[in-house]
N, C-alpha and C positions, 0 to 999 in steps of 0.2 A: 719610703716603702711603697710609695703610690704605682711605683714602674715595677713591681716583684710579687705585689700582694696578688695571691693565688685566685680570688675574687675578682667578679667586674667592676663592682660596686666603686665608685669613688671614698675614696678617705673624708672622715672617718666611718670606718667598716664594723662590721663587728666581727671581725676575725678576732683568733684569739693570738696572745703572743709566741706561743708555741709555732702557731700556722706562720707567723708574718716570720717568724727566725727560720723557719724552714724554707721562707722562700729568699730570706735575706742571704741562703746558704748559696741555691740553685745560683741565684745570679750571682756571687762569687765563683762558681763550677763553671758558670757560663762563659766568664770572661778571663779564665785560663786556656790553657793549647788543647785542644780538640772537641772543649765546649761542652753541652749538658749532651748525654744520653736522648735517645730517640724518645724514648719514654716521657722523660720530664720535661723536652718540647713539648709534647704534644699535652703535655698537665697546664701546662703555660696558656694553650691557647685563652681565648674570651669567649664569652658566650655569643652562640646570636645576635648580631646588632648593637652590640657594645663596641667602643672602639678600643684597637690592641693596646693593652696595658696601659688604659684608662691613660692615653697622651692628647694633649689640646690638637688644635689647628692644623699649626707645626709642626707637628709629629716629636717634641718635646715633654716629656714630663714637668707639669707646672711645679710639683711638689719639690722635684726632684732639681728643678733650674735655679729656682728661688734660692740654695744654701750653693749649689754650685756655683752659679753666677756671682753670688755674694763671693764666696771665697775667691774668685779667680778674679774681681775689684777689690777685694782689697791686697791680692798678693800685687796688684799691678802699681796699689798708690804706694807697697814698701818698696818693690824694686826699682819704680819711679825716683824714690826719695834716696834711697841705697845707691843707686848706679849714679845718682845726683849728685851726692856726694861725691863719689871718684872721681867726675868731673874736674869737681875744683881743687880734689887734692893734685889731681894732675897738674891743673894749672899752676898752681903754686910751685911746680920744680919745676917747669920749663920758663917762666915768665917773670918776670919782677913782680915785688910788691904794688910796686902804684898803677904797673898793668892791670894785675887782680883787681883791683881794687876798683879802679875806672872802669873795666871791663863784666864789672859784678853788679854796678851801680847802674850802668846803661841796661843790663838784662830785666833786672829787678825791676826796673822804670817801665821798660817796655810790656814785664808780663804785669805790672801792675795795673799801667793802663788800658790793656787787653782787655785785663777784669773787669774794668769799670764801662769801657766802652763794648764788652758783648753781651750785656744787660741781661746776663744770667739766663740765654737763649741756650746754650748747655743741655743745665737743671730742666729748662722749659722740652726740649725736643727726650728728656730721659721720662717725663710725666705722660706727654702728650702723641709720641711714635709707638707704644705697644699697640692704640686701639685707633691710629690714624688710619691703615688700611691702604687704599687705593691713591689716599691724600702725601702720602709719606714722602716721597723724591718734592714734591711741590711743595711740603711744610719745610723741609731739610734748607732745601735751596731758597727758599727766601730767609729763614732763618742768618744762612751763610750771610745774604746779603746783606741784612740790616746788621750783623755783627759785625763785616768786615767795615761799612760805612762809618757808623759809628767809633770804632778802634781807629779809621785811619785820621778819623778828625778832632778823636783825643788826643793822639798823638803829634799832628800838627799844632795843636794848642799848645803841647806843652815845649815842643821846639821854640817856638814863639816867647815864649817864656821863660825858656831853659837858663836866661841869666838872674834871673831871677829866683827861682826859683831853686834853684839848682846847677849853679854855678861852675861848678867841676866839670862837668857836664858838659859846656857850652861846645867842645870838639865834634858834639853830633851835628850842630851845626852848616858842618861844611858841605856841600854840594851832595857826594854822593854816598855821605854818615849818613846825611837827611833822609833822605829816599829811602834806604835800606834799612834805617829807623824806623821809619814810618812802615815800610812793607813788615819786618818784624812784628811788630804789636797787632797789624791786621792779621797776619797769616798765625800768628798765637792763638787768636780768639777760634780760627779756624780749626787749630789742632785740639783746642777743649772742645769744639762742638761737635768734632765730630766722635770725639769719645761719648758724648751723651746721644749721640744718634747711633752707635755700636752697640753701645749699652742698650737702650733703646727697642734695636732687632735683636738682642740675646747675643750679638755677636761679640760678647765678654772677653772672649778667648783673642780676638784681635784688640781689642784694648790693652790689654796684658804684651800680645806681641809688640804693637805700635812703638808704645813705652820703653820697651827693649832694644827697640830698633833703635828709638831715638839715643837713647844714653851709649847703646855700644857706639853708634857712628859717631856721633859727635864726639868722642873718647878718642876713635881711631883718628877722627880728621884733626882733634886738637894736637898729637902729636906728630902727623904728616905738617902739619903749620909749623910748629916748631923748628923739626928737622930743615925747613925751607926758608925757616928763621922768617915769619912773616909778623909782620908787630901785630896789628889786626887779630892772630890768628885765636884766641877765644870768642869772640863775638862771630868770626868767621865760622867757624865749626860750629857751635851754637845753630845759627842760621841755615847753615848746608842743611846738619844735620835733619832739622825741620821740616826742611822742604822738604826733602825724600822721604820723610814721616809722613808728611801730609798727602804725599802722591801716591804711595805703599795703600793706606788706608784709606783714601777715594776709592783709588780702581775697587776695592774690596766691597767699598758698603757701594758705591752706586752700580756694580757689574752685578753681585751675588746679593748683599746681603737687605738693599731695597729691595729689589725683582721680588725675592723667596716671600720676603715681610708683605707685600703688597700681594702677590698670590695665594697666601694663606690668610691673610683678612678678608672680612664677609664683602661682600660685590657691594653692600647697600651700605659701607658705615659712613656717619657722616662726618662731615671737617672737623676738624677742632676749634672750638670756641672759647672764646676769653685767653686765649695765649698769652699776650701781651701783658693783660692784667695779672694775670696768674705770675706772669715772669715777672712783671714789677713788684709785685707782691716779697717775693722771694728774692728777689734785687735787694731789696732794701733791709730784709730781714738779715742779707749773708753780710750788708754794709757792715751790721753792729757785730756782727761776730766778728769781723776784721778789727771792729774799733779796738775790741777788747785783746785782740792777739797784738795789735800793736802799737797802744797806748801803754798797758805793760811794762814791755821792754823800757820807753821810755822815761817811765817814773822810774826803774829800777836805775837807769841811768844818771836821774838827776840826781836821786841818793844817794847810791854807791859807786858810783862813779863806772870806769869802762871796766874795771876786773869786777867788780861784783855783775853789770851787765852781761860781762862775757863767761859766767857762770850760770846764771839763771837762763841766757838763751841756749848755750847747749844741754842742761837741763829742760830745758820747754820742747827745743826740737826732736829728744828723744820720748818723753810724754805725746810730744804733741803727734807721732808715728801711731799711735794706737788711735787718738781719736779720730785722724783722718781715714786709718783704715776702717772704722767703725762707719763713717758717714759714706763709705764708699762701698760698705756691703746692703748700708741702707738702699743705696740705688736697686738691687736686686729690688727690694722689698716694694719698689714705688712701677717699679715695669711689672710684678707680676700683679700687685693690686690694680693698676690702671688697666691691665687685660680682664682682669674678673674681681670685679667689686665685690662680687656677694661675698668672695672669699678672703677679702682685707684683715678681717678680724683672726684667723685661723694662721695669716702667714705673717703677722706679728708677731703672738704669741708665740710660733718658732724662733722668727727670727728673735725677738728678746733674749728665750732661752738657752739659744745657740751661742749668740753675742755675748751675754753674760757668760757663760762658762769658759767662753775661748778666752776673753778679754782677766779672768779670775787666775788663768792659768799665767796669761802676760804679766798681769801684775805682782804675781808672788816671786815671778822669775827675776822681774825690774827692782824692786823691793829685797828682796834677798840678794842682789849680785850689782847694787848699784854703786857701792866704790872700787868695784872692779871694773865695771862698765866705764866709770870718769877716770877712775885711774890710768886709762888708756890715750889719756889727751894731757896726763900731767899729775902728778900728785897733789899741788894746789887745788883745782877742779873736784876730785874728789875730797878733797878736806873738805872745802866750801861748799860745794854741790847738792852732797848723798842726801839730804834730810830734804829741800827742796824737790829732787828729785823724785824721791820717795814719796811726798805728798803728793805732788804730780801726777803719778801714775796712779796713785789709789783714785783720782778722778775720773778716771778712765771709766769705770763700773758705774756711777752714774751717767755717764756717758751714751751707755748703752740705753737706759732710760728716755734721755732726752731725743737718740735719735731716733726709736720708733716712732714718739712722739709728733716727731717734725716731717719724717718721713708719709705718716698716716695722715698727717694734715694737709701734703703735701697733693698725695692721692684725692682725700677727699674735699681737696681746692676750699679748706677752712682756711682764708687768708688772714685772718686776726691772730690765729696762732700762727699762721707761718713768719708773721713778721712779731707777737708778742712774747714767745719762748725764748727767741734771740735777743730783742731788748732787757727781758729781763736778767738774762744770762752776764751779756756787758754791764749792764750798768751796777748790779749785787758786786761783781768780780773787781769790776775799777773803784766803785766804792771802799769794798773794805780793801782791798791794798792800799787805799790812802788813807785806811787806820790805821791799819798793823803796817803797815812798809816802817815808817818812819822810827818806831818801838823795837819789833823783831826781827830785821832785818829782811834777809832771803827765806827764812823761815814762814815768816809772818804772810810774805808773799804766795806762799804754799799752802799756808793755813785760809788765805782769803778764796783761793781756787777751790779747795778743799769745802768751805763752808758754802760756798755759793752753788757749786755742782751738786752736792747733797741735797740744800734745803729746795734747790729749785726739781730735781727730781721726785723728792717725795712728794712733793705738792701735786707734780704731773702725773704719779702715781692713782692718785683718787681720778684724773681725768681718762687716766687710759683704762682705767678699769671699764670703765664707762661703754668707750669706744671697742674697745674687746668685748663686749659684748653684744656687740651693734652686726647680727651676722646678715641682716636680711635686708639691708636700705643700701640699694643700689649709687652708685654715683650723681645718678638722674635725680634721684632724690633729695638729695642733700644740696645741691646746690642748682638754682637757674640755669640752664642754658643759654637764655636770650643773651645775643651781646648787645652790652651797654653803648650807650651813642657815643662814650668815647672811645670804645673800641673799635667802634665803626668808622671811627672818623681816621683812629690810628692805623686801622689795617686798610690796604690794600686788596680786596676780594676778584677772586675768579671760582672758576667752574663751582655757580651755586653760592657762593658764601663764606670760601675758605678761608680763613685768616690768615693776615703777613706771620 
């Protein structure tokens, strides 16, 4: 209501609700064909010396960006995940199984290692690009750099190794698998970072596009491969595809959407500090959330061998669509509190109550309609599935808990909780599945995610009351500035002091 309320006054006002529905009216009038009346223009204006309809910098509504932005990440991580999918069912009709198969393993590998070798510079440039200012093209691009260095010399590690390790494998090996290898897992890390520096500038709306872009091309070039019968041709389109992702959304954020971000931040802000720490901080924290996503699967494996495996993981990856959109509306939540700390406490409390309602409506839909959902991949799947499933999803709503939680932590650069919410998450969640798996089966497994997401929510409960109510302690406040001598030793500094 912040861009409509009849008042100058920022939110909360004390208008009444009668006034903010009347104005909720106008801007619906406004933004059909021929728009408000002369009249209720000119009711619009601001007073003297207030800025038009109370917008920051940017000429953005803060209130208004915050659930927008949120929504326009998380519709980018379903149609990321959605168009993902059609990928591979494509591939599966044009290609053989042990193409797939090889072809799925090399991907996998590559964006794995991406993950681990772009040390969570992402997350870091989604924290640290709202309030960089004049620093932003120079934090971005060294960001790039130590991402892509890093990813290409995981990546040669793991060639180096690849018989070992991963023996199926070993055909990346050859001359110019290698190279193209290795360029894959750097130029990945690229296409995450630079969603988090889109993010970042509000530029939400190209994230979403990027995303789009990637899965249709890649879609189109996997069956132009086909038609030209090229063996290659999934890893091939894959890779295309990428590139013309990553070139699309360059030209965008370094021509438009730095320039803008850099001209609307104040002349005098200064660099960012503790980057690195802050990014290892959160490095290590996403480590244990991985642990737990993929340790899992493999207890369910060792028990119930590959059909019970291949039940609880399409079960998980349909659950697991709600928590990643959930952590990717949190991203809103962590660009608008890094722009105005006083107001962290105020755009939690949205986001929670927004998250929670949206996420209540997913889960009665998932829960009411889940052996029709499985039933779509096979009648076995939903026999065995739906109960699984269904626990799943109800973990979603504490969900929403945890990632304000991590998100606010994230803002106000508390590194004990940004890496102690996730440890305790893994290790509650692999613990009791190695009671109950063995008793209840896929059940038990659902009951383990189930208790572990509740009891560690309530507990964060009492914390975040806490922090909601923290409206007046700046960022500066809560955490040093100075960087630490091994920050100084790990960054690289120019103009002043800015960190790698």
């Amino acid at each position: 209501m912040a861009a409509t309320c009849p008042c100058p006054v920022a939110l909360p006002c004390g208008c009444t609700f009668r006034a903010l529905l009347r104005a909720r009216i106008r801007s619906v009038r406004a933004a059909l064909p021929g728009g408000l009346p002369a009249r209720a223009r000119t009711a619009r204006r601001p007073a003297d010396g207030q800025p038009a309809d109370n917008r920051s910098a940017d000429s953005r509504p803060r209130s208004d960006a915050l659930m927008r932005n949120g929504h326009v990440l998380a519709a980018s991580s379903i149609v990321a995940a959605g168009l993902g999918g059609f990928f591979w069912l494509l591939a599966t009709r044009y290609y053989a199984v042990e193409t797939v198969g090889r072809s799925y393993a090399a991907l996998s590998a590559a964006m794995f290692l991406s993950t681990l070798g772009s040390l969570n510079l992402g997350d870091a440039l989604v924290r640290f690009v709202p309030a960089a200012g004049r620093h932003t093209r120079s934090l971005v691009l060294r960001c790039y750099v130590i991402s892509i260095g890093f990813s290409a010399a995981v990546a040669v590690g793991f060639l180096l190794l690849v018989p070992v390790v991963a023996p199926d494998l070993v055909f990346l090996r050859g001359p110019v698998l290698a190279v193209a290898f290795v360029a894959a897992t750097a130029g990945y890390s690229v296409f995450v970072l630079q969603d988090g520096a889109l993010t970042g500038t509000r530029r939400t709306g190209w994230v979403l596009g990027e995303n789009a872009v990637f899965a249709v091309t890649k879609a189109v070039l996997l069956a132009a491969c086909a038609v030209l019968a090229v063996s290659s041709g999934i890893m091939l389109a894959w890779a295309a595809a990428m590139l013309i992702s990553i070139g699309l959304a360059n030209v965008v954020l370094f021509r438009r959407a730095v320039p803008a971000h850099q001209a609307a931040g104040p002349a005098d802000a200064e660099p960012p500090q503790r980057v690195l720490r802050w990014a290892g901080a959160d490095y290590l924290g996403n480590l244990f959330s991985f642990a737990s996503y993929s340790v899992v699967p493999l207890m369910v494996l060792a028990q119930l061998g590959p059909e019970g495996s291949a039940y609880y993981s399409l079960a998980f990856v349909i659950a697991e669509t709600l928590f990643v959109a959930t952590f990717s509306m949190g991203h809103s939540l962590v660009v608008e509190g890094a722009r105005d700390p006083h107001r962290l406490a105020e755009y939690a409390r949205r986001m929670l109550r927004h998250t929670g309602l949206l996420l209540a409506g997913a889960v009665v839909v998932i829960v009411a309609g889940a052996p029709l959902i499985l039933g779509v991949f096979g009648p076995a799947y939903a026999e065995h599935g739906t109960t699984v499933l269904r626990l799943m999803a109800l973990c979603a709503l504490p969900v929403a808990v945890i990632n304000v939680v991590i998100q606010m932590a994230r803002v106000r650069r508390a590194l004990p909780w940004m890496i102690g919410v996730r440890v305790a998450s893994s290790a509650m969640v692999i613990t009791l599945v190695a009671v109950l798996l063995p008793r209840y089966g896929l059940t038990g497994v659902g009951v383990a995610w189930l208790i572990a997401e509740y009891v560690l929510a309530a507990g964060l409960l009492l914390v975040l009351r806490g922090w909601l109510r923290t409206t007046d302690r700046t960022d500066t406040e809560l955490t040093a500035t100075a960087p630490t001598v091994m920050d100084r030793t790990a960054m690289d500094r120019t103009d002043g002091g800015e960190p790698a």
